[in-house]
C-alpha positions in Angstrom: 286.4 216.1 266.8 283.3 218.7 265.7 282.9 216.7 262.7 282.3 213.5 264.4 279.8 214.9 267.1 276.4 213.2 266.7 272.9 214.1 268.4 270.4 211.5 269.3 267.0 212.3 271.3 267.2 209.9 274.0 263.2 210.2 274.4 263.4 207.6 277.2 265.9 210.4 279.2 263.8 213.0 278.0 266.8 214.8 276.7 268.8 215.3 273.0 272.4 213.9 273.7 275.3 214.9 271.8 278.0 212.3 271.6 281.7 212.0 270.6 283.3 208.7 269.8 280.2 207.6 271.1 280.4 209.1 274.5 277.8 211.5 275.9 279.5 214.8 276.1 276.2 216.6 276.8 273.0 217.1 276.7 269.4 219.3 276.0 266.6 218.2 278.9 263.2 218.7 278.1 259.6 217.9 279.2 256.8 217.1 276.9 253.7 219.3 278.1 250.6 220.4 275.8 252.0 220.1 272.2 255.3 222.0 273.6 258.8 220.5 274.0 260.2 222.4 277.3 263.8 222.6 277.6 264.9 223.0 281.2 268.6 222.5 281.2 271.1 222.0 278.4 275.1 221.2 279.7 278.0 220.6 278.1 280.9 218.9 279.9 283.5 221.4 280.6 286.6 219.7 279.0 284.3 220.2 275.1 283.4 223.4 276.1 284.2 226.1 273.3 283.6 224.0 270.4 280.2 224.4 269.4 278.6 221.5 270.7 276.1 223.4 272.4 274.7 225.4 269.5 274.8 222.1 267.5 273.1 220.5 270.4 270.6 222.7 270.7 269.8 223.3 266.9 269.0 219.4 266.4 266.8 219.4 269.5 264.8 222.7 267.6 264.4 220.7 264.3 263.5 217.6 266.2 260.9 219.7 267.7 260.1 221.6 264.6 260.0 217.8 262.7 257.3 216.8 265.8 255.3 219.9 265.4 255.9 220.9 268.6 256.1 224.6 270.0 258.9 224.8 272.3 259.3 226.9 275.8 262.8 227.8 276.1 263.2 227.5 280.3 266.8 227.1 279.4 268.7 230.0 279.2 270.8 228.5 276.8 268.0 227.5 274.9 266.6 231.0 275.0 270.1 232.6 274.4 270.4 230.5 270.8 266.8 231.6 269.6 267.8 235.2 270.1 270.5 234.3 267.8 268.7 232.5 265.7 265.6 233.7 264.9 264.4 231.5 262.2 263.5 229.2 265.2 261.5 232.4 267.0 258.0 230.9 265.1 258.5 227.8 267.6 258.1 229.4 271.1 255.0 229.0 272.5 253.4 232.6 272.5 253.2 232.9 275.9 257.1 232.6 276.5 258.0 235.1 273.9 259.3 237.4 276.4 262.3 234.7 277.2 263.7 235.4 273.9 263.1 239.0 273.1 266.6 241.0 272.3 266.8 244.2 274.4 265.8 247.7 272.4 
């Protein structure tokens, strides 16, 4: 189940994967532009939705990024939606894309 879930970045997809049992259950796409990883779509397939995958996903795509020094532009409004959430990954979006993760007043 949860505990078994692994994430890989599949650099030649351009996208972190998360896997079950060795299937791909979903994933984080990205683009590589200027010293910034952008993340433009993150899915998870509907039958694993509700388990967490997404936030797991998601997480090991920031600390790959975080590992690669890279800022990241969160396109994605999943992406986005976890930073809010997390905001010990805030210090990685590019300053210019702030506004994407800002918390309303």
């Amino acid at each position: 189940m949860n505990t078994a879930a692994q994430v890989d970045d599949n650099a030649a997809a351009s996208r972190y994967e998360i896997m079950l049992d060795g299937v791909v259950v979903g994933f984080a796409q990205y683009r590589l532009r200027g010293g910034a990883m952008v993340f433009t779509h993150t899915e998870v397939r509907d039958e694993f939705e509700g388990r967490g995958l997404g936030s797991r996903l998601v997480r090991a795509a920031l600390d790959g990024a975080r590992a690669a020094g890279l800022r990241i532009v969160p396109l994605c409004s999943f992406v986005a939606w976890y930073v809010q959430k997390h905001p010990e990954y805030r210090d990685l979006v590019d300053d210019d894309y702030r506004d994407l993760t800002d918390t309303a007043g």
